[in-house]
C-alpha positions as CSV (number, residue, x, y, z in Angstrom):
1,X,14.3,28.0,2.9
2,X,10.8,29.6,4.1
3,X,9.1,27.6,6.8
4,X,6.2,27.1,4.6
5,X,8.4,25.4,2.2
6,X,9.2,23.1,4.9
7,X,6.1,22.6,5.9
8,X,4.6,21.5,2.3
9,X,7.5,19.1,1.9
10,X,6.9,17.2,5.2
11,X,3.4,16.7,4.2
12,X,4.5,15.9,0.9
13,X,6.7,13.0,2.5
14,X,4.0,12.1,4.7
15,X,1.6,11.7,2.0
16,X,4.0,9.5,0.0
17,X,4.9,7.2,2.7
18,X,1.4,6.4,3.0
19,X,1.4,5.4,-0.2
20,X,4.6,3.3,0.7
21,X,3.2,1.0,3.6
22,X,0.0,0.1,0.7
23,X,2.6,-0.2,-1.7
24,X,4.5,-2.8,0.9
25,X,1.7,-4.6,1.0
26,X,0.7,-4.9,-2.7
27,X,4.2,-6.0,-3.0
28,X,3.3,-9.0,-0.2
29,X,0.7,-10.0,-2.4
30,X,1.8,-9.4,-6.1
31,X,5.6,-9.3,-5.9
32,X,6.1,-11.9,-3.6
33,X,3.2,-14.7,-4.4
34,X,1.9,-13.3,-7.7
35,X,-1.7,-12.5,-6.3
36,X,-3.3,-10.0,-8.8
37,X,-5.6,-7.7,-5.8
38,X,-7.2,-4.8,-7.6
39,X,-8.9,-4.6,-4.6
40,X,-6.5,-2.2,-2.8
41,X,-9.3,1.0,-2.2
42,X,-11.1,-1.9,-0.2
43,X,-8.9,-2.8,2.2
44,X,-7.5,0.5,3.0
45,X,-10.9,1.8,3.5
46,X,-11.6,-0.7,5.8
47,X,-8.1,0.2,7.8
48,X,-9.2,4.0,8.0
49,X,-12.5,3.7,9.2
50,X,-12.4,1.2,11.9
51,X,-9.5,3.4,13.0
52,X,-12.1,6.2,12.7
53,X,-14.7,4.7,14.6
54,X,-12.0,3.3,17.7
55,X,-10.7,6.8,18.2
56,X,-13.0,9.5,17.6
57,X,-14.8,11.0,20.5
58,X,-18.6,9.8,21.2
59,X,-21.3,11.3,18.9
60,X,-25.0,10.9,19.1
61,X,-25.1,10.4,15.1
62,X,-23.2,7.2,14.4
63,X,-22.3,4.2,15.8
64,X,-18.1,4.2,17.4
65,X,-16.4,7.0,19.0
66,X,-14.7,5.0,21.7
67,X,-12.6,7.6,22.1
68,X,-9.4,4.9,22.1
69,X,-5.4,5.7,21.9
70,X,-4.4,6.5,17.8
71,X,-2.0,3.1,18.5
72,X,-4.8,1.3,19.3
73,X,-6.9,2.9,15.9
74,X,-4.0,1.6,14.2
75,X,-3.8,-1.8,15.0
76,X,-7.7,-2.5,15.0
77,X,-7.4,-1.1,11.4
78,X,-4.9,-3.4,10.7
79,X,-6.2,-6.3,12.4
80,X,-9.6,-5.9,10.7
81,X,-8.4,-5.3,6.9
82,X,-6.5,-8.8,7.9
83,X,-9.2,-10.9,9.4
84,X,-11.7,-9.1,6.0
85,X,-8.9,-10.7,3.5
86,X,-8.6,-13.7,5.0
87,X,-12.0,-14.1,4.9
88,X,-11.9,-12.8,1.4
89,X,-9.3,-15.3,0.3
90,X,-10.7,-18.3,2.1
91,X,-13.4,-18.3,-1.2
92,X,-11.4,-16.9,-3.9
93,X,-7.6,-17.3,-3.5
94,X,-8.0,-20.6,-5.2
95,X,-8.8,-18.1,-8.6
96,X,-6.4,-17.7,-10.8
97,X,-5.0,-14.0,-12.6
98,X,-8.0,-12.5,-13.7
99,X,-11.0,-13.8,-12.2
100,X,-9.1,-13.4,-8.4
101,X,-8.8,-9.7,-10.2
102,X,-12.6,-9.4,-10.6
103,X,-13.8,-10.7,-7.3
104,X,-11.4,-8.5,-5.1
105,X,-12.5,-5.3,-7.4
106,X,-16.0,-6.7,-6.4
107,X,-15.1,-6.4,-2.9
108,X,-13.6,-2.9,-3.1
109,X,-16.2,-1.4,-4.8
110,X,-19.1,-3.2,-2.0
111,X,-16.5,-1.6,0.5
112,X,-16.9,1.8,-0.9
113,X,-21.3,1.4,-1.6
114,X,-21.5,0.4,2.3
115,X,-18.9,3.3,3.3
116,X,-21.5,5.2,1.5
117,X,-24.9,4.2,2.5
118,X,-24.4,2.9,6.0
119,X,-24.8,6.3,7.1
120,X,-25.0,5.6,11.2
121,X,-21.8,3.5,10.9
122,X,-19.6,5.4,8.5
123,X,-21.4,9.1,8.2
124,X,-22.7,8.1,4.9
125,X,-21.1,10.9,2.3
126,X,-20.3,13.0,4.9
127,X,-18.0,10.7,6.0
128,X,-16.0,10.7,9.6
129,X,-14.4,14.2,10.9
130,X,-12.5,15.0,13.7
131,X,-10.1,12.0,13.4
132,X,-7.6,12.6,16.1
133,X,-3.7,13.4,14.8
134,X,-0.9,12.5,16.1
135,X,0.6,15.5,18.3
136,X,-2.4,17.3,18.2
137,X,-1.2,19.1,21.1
138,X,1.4,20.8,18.7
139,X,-1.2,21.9,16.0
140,X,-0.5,25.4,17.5
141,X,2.8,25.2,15.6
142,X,2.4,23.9,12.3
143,X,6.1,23.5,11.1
144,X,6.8,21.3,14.5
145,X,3.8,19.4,14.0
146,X,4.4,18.2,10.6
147,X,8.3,17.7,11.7
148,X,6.5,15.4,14.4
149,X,4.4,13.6,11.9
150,X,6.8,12.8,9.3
151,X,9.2,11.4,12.1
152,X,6.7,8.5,13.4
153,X,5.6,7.8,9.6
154,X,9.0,7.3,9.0
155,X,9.7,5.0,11.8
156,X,6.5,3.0,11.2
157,X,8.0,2.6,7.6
158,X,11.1,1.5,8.5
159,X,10.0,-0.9,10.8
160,X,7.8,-2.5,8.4
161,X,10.7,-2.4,6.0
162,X,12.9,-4.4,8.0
163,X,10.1,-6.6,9.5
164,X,9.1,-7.8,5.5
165,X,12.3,-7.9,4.5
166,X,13.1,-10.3,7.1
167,X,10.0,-12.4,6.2
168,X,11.2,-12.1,2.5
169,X,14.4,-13.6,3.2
170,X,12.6,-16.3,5.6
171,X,12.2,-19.7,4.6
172,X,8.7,-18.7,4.6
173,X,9.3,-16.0,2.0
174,X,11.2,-18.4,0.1
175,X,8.6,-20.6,-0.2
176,X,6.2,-17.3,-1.7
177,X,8.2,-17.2,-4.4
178,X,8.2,-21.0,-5.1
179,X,5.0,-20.9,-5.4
180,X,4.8,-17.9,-7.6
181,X,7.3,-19.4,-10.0
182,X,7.0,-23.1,-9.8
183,X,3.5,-24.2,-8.2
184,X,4.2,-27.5,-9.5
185,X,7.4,-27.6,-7.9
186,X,6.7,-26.5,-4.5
187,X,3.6,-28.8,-4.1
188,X,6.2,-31.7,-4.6
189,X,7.6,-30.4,-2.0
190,X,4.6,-31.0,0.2
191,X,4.2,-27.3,0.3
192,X,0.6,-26.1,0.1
193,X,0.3,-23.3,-2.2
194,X,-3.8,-22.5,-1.1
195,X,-2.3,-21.8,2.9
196,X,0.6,-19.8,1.5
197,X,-1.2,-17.8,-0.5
198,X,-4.0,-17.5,2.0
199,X,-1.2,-16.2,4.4
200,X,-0.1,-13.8,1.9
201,X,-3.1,-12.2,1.2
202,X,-3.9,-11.6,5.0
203,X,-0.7,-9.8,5.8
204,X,-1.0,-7.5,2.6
205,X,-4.3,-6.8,3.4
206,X,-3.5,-5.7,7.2
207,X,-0.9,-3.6,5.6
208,X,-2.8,-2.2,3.5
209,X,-5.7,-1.9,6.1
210,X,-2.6,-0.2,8.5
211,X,-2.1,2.5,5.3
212,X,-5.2,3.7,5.5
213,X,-5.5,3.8,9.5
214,X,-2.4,5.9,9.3
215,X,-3.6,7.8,6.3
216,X,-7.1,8.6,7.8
217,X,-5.1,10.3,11.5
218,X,-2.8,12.4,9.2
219,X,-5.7,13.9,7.1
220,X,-8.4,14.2,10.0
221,X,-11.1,13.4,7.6
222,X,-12.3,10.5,5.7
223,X,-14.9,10.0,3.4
224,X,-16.0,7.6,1.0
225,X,-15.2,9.5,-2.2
226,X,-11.2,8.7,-0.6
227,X,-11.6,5.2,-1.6
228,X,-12.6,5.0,-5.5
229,X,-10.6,2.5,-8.1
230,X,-8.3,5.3,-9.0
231,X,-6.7,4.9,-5.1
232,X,-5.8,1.3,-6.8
233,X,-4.6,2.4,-9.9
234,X,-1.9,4.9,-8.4
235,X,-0.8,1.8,-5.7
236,X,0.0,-0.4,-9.0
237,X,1.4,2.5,-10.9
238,X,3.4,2.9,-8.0
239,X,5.2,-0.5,-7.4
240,X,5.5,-1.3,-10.9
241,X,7.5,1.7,-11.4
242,X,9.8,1.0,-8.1
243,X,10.0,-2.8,-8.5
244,X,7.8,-5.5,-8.0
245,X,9.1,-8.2,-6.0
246,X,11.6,-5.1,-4.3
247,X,10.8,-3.6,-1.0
248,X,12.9,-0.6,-1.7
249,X,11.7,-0.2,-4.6
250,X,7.7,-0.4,-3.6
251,X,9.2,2.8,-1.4
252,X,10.8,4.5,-4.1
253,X,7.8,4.3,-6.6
254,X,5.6,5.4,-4.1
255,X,7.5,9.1,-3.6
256,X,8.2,9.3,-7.4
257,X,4.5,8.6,-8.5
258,X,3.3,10.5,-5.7
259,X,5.7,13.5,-6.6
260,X,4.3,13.0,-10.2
261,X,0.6,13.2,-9.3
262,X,1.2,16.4,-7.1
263,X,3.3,18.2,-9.6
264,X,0.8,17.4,-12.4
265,X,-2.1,18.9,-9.9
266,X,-0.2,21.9,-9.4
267,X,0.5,22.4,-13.5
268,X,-3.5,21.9,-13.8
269,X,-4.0,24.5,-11.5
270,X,-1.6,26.8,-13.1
271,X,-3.0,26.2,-16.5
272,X,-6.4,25.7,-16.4
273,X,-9.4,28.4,-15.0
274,X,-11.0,27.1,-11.8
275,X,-14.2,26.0,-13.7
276,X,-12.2,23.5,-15.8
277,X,-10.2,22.2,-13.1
278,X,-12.4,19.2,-12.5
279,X,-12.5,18.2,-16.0
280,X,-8.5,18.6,-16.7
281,X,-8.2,16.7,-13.9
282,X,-8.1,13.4,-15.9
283,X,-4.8,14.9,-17.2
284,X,-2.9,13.4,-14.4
285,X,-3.9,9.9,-15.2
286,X,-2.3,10.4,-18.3
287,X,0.7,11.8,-17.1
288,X,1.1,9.0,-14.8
289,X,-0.1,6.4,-17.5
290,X,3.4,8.4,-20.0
291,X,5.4,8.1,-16.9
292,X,4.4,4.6,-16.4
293,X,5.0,3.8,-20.0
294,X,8.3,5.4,-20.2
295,X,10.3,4.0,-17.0
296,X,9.0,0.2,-17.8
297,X,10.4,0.9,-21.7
298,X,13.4,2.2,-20.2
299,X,13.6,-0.3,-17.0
300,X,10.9,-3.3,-17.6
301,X,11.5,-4.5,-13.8
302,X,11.4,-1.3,-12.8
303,X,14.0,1.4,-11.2
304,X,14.7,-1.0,-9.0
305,X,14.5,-4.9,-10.3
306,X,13.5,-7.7,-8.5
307,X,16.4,-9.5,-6.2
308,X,17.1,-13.2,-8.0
309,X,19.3,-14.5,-4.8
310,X,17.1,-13.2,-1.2
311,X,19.0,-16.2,1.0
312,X,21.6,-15.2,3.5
313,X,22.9,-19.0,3.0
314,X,23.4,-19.0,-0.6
315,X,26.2,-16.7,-0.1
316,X,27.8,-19.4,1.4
317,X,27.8,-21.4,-1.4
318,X,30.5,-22.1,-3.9
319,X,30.9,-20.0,-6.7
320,X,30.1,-22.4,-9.5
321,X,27.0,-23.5,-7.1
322,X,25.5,-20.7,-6.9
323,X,22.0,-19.8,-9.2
324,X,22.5,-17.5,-12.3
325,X,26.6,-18.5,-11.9
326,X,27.6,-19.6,-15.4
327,X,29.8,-22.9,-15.3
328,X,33.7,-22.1,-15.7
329,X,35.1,-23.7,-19.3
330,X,38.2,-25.7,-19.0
331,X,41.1,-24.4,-20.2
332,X,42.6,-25.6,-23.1
């Protein structure tokens, strides 16, 4: 196997895991609670440049360059996307479906038309170079840098993995899917469905804002042009082809949509004269929209379905207790 082969497969991974921390926290928001954020580009633009602006060094042309640790980038991404949904969902988390659909798509398209104009904050459409990259002291060898990479994208997955899947099988997380199922129910309970939602929506907004902190030090560069509707579109196509309501399977759509997109870009190339390229582009989406269409006819949960049973206690339970246990007939 050729080092460059090596080389384009760690990126490839890289890239796709990316992908998987937005998908992880789409899957907070939608297949936990049952939010509908077509917002996604938003947040994650958000997470990537106030990375950007933490850790680049000082420049005479923009506002930031604090010149900060990339851990520190990360976090003030994070922390920012998270304090911007909250905010966000303070005034529309109390929308239902559609309408909460509208006003985040609002939001991520004012997100882009500021990443755009406010040019001595975010570069304007030049955008923000010189991001720094983890290892950078490696870049002299490329196949040991991207090793590098893919290692700490991998541990920041699987972390975040094991931290949502415990919050998942919390009574907090329990409570998410109350309210997604049954609001009724749970505000019987004396739960309040506008805090848990509200809660919701912050945390898979930080993650998302922490996607494209990460995303933004792997590339180098970011620009608004990075941030359009379709970045929202391939997130969906992506969990809804894992699994909603599955954190493995938010993981697993991510690499196989991600795989999709790439190989359909290189089969454009292949195909198609360099001054068609742009316009045969809009293949992919419909290679993604057949893909789509043909795993949900074959799987409509998705490769891999939602868990019905996410307590560690219910295991406990008697057999005939237990929920989706049929009742044993008598014998006769």
């Amino acid at each position: 196997m050729s080092v460059e082969l090596i080389g384009y497969g760690c990126f490839f991974l890289t890239m796709a895991l990316t992908y998987a921390i937005m998908c992880l926290g789409l899957n907070v928001q939608w297949g936990q609670t049952g939010l509908f954020n077509v917002g996604i580009a938003g947040f994650v633009a958000i997470g990537a440049y106030v990375s950007a602006l933490l850790t680049t060094p000082d420049t005479a042309n923009r506002f930031g360059g604090f010149d900060m640790p990339i851990l520190v980038g990360w976090l003030g991404g994070a922390v920012a996307a998270a304090l911007i949904a909250f905010l966000i969902g303070a005034l529309t988390i109390r929308l239902r479906a559609d309408y909460l659909a509208i006003a985040t798509f609002g939001v991520a398209v004012a997100v882009q038309l500021s990443a755009l104009n406010l040019e001595r904050i975010t570069g304007g459409p030049f955008g923000i170079g010189f991001i720094p990259r983890p290892f950078g002291g490696c870049a002299g060898d490329p196949l040991l840098f991207s090793l590098f990479n893919l290692g700490v994208l991998i541990v920041v997955v699987v972390l975040l993995y094991l931290a949502l899947e415990r919050l998942v099988r919390s009574p907090w997380g329990r409570v998410l899917r109350a309210i997604r199922e049954d609001e009724t129910a749970a505000l019987a309970l004396g739960k309040s469905a506008v805090k848990f939602r509200l809660q919701a929506f912050a945390i898979g907004g930080g993650i998302m804002g922490l996607a494209g902190a990460v995303q933004a030090h792997f590339i180098g560069f970011i620009a608004p042009e990075n941030y359009l509707p379709m970045l929202t579109f391939q997130v969906w196509a992506m969990l809804i082809v894992g699994g909603s309501g599955n954190n493995r399977g938010a993981i697993l759509g991510a690499v196989l949509v991600w795989g999709l997109w790439a190989a359909s870009a290189s089969v454009i190339a292949s195909l198609f004269p360099p001054g068609q390229q742009a316009r045969a582009a809009a293949l992919q989406i419909v290679m993604i929209g057949v893909g789509l269409c043909a795993i949900l006819l074959l799987r409509p949960r998705g490769i891999l379905g939602e868990e019905k049973v996410v307590s560690r206690h219910l295991g406990k339970l008697p057999r005939a207790l237990r929920p989706g246990t049929k009742p044993e007939t008598p014998k006769q």
